[in-house]
C-alpha positions as CSV (number, residue, x, y, z in Angstrom):
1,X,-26.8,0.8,10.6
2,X,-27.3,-2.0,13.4
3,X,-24.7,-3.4,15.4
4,X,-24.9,-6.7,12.7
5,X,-24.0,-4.9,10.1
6,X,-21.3,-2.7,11.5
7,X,-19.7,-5.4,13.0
8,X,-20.0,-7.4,9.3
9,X,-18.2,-4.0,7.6
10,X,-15.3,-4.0,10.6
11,X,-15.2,-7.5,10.2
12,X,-14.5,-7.4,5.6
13,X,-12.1,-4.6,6.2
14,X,-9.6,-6.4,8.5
15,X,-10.0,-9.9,6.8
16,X,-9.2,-7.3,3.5
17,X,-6.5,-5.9,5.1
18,X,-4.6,-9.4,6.1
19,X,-4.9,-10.5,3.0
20,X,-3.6,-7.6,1.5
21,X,-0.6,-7.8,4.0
22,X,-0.2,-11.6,3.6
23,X,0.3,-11.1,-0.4
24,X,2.7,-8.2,0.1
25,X,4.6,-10.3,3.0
26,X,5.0,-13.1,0.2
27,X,5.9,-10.8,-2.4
28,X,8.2,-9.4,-0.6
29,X,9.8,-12.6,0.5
30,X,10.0,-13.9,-3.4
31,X,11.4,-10.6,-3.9
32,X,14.3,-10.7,-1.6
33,X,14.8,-14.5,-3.0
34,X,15.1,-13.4,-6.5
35,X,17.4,-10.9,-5.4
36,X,19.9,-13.3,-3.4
37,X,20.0,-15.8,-6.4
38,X,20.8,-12.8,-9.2
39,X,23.8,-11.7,-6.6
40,X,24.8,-15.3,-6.4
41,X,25.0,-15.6,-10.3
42,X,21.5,-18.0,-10.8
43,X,19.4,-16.9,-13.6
44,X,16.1,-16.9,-12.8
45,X,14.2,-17.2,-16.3
């Protein structure tokens, strides 16, 4: 393994882990929304 290519691997897995966390963070966001609007009485089809 070079330094290139280590760095490239370090580099994929924390670009890979931000997007996993940024898709969770929106989930969870729309999650806690849908929540709020089924406690409110809004049906949310």
């Amino acid at each position: 393994m070079t330094l290139k290519s280590t760095r490239n691997v370090i580099g994929n897995k924390l670009r890979i882990v931000r997007g996993t966390r940024k898709m969770s963070k929106s989930k969870f966001i729309a999650n806690r929304k849908e929540k709020m609007r089924r406690k409110k009485g809004m049906r949310v089809e």
